[in-house]
N, C-alpha and C positions, 0 to 999 in steps of 0.2 A: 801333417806337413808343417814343416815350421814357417813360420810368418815371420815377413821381414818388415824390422821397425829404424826406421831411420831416428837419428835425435838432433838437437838441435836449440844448445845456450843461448840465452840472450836476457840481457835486463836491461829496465829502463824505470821510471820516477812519473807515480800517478800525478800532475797537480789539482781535472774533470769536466482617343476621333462631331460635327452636327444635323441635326436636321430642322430644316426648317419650312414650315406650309404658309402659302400666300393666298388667299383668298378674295374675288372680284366679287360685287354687287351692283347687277343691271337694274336702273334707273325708270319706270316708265312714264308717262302722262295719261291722264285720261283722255277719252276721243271724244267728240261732239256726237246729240244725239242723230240716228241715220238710219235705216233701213237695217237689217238682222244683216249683216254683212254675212258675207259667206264665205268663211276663212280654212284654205286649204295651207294644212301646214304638212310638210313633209319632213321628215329629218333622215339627215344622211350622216350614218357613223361615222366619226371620226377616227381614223387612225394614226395612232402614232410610231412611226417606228421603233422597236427598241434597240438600242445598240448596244451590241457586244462589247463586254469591255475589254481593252486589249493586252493579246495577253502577253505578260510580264515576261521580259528573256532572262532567262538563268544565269546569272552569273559565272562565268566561268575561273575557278580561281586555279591556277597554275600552281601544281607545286613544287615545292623548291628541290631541288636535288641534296642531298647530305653529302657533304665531303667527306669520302671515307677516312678517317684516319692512320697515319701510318701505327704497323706492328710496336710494340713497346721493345726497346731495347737494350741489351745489357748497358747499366750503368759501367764505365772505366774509371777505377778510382786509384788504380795503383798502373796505369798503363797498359799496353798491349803487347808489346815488346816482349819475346820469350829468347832466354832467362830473363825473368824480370829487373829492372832497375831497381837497386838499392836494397835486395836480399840476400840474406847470407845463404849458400848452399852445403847441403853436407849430405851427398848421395843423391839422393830423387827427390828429398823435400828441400824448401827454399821458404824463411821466414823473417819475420820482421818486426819491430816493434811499430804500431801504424801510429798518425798521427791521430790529433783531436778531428783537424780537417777531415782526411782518410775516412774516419770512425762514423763522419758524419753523413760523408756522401754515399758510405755504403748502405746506412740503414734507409739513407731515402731510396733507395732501388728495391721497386714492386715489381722487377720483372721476374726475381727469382724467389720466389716462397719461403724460401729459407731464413731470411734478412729477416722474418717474423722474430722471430728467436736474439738474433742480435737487437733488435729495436727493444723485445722486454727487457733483456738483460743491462742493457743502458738505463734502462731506468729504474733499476735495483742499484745499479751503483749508485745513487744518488741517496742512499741508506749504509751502503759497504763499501770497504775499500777494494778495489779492483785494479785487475793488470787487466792487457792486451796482448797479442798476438796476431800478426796474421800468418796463414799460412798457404802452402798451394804445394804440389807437386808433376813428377813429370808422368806420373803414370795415375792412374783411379784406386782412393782411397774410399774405403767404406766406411771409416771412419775414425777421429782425429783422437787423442790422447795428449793432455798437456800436463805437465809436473811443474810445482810451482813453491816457493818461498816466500814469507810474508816478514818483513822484519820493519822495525822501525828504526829509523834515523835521525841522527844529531843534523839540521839544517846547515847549518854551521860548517861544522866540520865533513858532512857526510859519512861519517862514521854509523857505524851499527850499533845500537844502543840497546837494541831486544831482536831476539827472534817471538814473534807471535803465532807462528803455525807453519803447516804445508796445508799444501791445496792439489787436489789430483781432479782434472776436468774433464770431462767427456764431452763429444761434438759429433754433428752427426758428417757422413761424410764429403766428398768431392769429386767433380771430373776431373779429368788430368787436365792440367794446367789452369785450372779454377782456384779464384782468392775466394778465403773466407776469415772474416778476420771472431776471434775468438775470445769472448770474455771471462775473466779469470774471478769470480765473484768471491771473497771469503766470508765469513761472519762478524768480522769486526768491523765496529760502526765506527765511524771514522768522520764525527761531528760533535763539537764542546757545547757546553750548557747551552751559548748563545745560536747555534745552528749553524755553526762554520765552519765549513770541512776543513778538516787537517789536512796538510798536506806532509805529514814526514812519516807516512807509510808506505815501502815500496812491495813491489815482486819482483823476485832476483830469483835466479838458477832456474829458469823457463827452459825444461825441455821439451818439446814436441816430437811426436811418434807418430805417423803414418799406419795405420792398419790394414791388412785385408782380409782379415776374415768376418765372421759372423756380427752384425752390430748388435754392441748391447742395450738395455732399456735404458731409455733418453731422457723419462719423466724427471728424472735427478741427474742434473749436470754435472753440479761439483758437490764436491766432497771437503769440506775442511777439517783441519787435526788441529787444536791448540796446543799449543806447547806447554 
């Protein structure tokens, strides 16, 4: 069956305890001489009570109730609004160049497991130069397909001074009407002697493809061709 692949242009410009005992002693006198006296002594035990010691009441310590926390919920970084605000459409997909902002609030969102993948890849780009994309559509994709150009340019004039490559990206894919924004990584390093990225490398002619059929192995995302 054939598979329908939407596409979808766009460029934009990287810039990235005691005790104690007491003791009595009875005193006595001697008596005058007298008769063998006749001494009845008796002794009667002394008792002493003991007393129980009392006994200690238990503590009772209350415990506290835990505030259940609310469910985690999907971060909005590009709106709710469907057709989204500020995408180009062209059939059933709708794309974007995202911002640095966009870029940022997406990867802070733990509610969806996928943003794993975008969080590493931001942090490859800080070794290569990189495009973006986001993207989303109106039905479920299996998964995403990016085409990409890598050229460098005159600041100045913004002219094209080289092409450096293509780049072909795989991603994995989305519900309908789910963002996912998409990093485009190449193999050029894009940092001078001193470690300061360049900025006069962009990606230009970003098509985007929607898929549904089978997904392919995801271990390797992108693909670069130097020119």
């Amino acid at each position: 069956m054939e598979q329908r692949l939407k596409k979808l242009v766009a460029t934009f410009l990287i810039s990235i305890l005691t005790l104690s005992i007491t003791s009595a002693v009875a005193a006595t006198t001697s008596p005058k001489p007298s008769a063998t006296p006749t001494v009845k002594a008796s002794t009667k035990p002394s008792a002493k009570e003991t007393k129980k010691p009392a006994a200690k009441k238990k503590k009772v310590v209350k415990k506290k109730k835990r505030k259940k926390l609310p469910p985690l919920q999907p971060v909005s970084c590009f709106g709710k609004a469907w057709p989204p605000s500020g995408f180009t459409q062209n059939g059933e997909v709708f794309a974007k160049i995202p911002t640095a902002a966009q870029l940022q609030c997406e990867s802070s969102d733990n509610y969806t497991p996928a943003k794993v993948f975008l969080r590493a890849d931001l942090r490859k780009c800080e070794e290569f130069a990189c495009g973006a994309v986001t993207v989303a559509s109106e039905t479920r994709c299996t998964w995403w397909e990016v085409t990409s150009t890598f050229e460098r340019i005159d600041l100045k004039t913004g002219k094209i001074e080289e092409t450096l490559g293509t780049l072909r990206t795989v991603s994995q894919g989305t519900n309908a009407k789910a963002f996912q924004s998409i990093m485009l990584i190449s193999e050029i390093k894009h940092k001078d002697a001193d470690g300061k990225i360049l900025n006069n490398i962009k990606a230009s002619g970003i098509a985007v493809s929607c898929h549904h059929d089978a997904i392919p192995d995801l271990s390797n995302r992108n693909f670069f061709k130097a020119s």
